[in-house]
N, C-alpha and C positions, 0 to 999 in steps of 0.2 A: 730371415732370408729363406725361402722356400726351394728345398733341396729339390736336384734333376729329378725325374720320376725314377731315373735308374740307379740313385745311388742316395741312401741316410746313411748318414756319419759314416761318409767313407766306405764303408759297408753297399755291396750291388742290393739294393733292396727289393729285386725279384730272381735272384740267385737259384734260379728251380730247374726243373728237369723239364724236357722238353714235352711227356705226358701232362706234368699240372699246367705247364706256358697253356696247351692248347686241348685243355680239357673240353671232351662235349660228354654230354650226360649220356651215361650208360643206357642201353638200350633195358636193361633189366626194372629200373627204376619209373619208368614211364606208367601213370596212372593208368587205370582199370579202365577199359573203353578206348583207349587212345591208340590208333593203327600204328605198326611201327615197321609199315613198310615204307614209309619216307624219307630222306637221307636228313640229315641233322644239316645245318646252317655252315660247322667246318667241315663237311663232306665236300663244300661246294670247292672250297679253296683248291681242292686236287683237281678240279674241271682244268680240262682245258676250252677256253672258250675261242671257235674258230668261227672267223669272220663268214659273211655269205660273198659268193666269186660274185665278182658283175666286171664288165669290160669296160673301161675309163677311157675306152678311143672310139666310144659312140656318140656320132653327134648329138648334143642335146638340141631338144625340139624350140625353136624360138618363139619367144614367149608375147603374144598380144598384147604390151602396155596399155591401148587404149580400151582394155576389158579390166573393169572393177570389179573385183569383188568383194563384196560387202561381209562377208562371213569367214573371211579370212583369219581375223582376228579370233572371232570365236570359233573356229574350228582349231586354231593354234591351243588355245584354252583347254576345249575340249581335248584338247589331245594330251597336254598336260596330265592332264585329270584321270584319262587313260592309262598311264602309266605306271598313277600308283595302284596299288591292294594290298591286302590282307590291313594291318593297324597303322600302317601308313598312311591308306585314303582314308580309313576311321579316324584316325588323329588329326590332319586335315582338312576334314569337312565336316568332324563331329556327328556326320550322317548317323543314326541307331540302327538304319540298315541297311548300313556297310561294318556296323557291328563284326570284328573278328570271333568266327569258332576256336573251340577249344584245340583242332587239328593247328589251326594257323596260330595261335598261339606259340604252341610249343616248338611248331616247326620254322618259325621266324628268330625265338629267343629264347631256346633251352641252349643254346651252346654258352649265350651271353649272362645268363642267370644265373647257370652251372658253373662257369668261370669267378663270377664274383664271390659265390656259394662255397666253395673248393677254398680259396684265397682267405674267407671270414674265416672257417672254421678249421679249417687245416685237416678234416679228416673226408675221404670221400663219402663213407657212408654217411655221416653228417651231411656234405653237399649234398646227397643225395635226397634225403628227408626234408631240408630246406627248399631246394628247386621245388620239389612236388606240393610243400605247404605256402610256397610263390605263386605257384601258376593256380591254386587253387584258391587263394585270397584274390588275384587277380581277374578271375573268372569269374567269379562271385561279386565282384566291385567294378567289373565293367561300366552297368548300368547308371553309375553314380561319379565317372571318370568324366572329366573335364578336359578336352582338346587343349594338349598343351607339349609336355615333352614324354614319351611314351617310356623311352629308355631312361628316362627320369625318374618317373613312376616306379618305376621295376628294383630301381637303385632303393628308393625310400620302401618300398615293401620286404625286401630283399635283405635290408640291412635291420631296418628293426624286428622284422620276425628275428632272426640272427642275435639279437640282442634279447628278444625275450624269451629265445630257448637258453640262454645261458644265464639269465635270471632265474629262471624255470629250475634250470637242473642245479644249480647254486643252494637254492631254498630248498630241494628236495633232498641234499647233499647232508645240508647241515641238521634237518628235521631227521634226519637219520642214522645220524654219528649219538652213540651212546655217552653218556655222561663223564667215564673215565678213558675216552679213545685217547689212542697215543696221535699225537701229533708232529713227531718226528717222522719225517719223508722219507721213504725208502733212500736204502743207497742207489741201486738199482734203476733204471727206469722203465715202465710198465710195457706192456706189448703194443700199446697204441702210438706210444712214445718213439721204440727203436721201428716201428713199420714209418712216424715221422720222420725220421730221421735218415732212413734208406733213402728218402725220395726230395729230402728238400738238404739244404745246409743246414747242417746239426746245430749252429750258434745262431742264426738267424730265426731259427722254426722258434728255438730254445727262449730265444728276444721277444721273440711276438706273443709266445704264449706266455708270457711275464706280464704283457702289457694289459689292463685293467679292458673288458671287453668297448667301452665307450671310444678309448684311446686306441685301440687298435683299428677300430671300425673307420675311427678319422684316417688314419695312416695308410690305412688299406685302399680307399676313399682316392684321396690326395693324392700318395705315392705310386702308388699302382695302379688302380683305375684313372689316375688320373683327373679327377673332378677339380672344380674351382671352389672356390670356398663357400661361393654364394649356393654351389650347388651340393654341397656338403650339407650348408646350414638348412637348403628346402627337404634333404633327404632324412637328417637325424629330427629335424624340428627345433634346431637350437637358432640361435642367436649368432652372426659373425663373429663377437667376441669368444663365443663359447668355440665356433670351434677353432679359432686362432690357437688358442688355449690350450685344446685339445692335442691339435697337434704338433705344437709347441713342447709339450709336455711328453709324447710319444715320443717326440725322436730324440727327446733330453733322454728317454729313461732306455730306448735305442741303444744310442752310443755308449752311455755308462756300464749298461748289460754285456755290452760287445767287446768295450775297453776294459772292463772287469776279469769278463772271460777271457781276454787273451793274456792275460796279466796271469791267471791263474798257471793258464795252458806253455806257458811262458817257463815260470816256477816251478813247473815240475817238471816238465825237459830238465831244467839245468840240474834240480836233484837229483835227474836220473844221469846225467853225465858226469855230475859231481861224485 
């Protein structure tokens, strides 16, 4: 049964602070070349948008049934057609040029990239490196994009980069631990860890970064982005079976992490009242 988006094992499973809810990508981070005097995608949400006045007690002019117009219909079209831009009317009409720039790029779907980016990796400067190695595998693979779902796209680039920087630094991790490294885990947790934990739910952050990155990705995917399965499976490249499985398995190891921990969190209370 496929848990609300708002809640795995009982658990809110976007339990965040209203900065990560409504992340837009730092002005800091913005590629070399890229203007940044344009407002980001949730700047707009603070608009208020006011209607134009017009007076609703002027007669309208009566209209000559017996005149046809023939171009009605396509001027309706036409007008359609008008209304999209930027990767909108690219996506579309697959026109090459109505091709989106690099400007419209970012300034259409850095708030949306950055949001997913922020959620995979749980660190901002990670989102941060991810967004920018998105929009620049994006930009580069234009030319070879197939008119289809755009913000689709962005999910599948978004999530497997995401995956093979953490494959990445995985292999460079263990290529680098010396033969006799101790492998008992601090008591402690590191500075990236307690800056996690100021900003999200300390058992939740603690759950997700337990979960194997493939498993997360689904979960994050699903639960919080909200995707469907089919468009899970167009985004990681798996198989529907695969990701049923997947996150199946995620929110199995979810709950148990969560039911674990409070069992701990539980036990030691009562020690300490005992």
């Amino acid at each position: 049964m496929r848990l609300p988006r708002s809640r795995v094992g009982g658990h809110p499973i976007h339990k965040v602070d209203a900065a990560r809810e409504h992340a837009t990508l730092p002005e800091s981070s913005l590629p070399i070349g890229v203007s940044a005097d344009y407002e980001l995608p949730g700047a707009s949400r603070r608009d208020v948008i006011v209607g134009t006045e017009f007076d609703d007690t002027e007669t309208a002019p009566v209209r000559d049934e017996t005149i046809v117009d023939d171009n009605v219909a396509n001027d309706a079209v036409a007008a359609e057609d008008d209304e999209l831009s930027g990767t909108a009317a690219f996506d579309a009409t697959g026109d090459r040029t109505m091709m989106p720039s690099w400007d419209e790029l970012v300034r259409e779907h850095a708030d949306r990239v950055y949001r997913l980016a922020y959620r995979l990796t749980g660190d901002p400067q990670d989102a941060e490196d991810l967004t920018q190695e998105t929009f620049i595998r994006v930009f580069r693979s234009l030319q070879n994009y197939q008119p289809g779902t755009f913000e689709g796209w962005l999910h599948r680039i978004t999530t497997n980069l995401f995956l093979d920087m953490v494959r990445r630094r995985n292999r460079i991790r263990m290529e680098a631990l010396p033969e006799d490294y101790d492998r008992v885990p601090s008591e402690g947790p590191g500075p990236e860890q307690v800056y996690h934990d100021a900003r999200l739910d300390p058992d939740l952050q603690r759950a997700l970064d337990s979960l194997a990155p493939e498993f997360r990705a689904a979960v994050v995917l699903c639960d919080i982005e909200g995707l469907s399965y089919e468009e899970i499976g167009a985004t990681l490249g798996v198989k529907l079976g695969t990701v049923r499985s997947r996150i199946h398995r995620g929110r199995q190891a979810l709950r148990e992490y969560l039911a674990h921990n409070g069992s701990q969190q539980r036990s030691a209370a009562e020690e300490k009242v005992g």
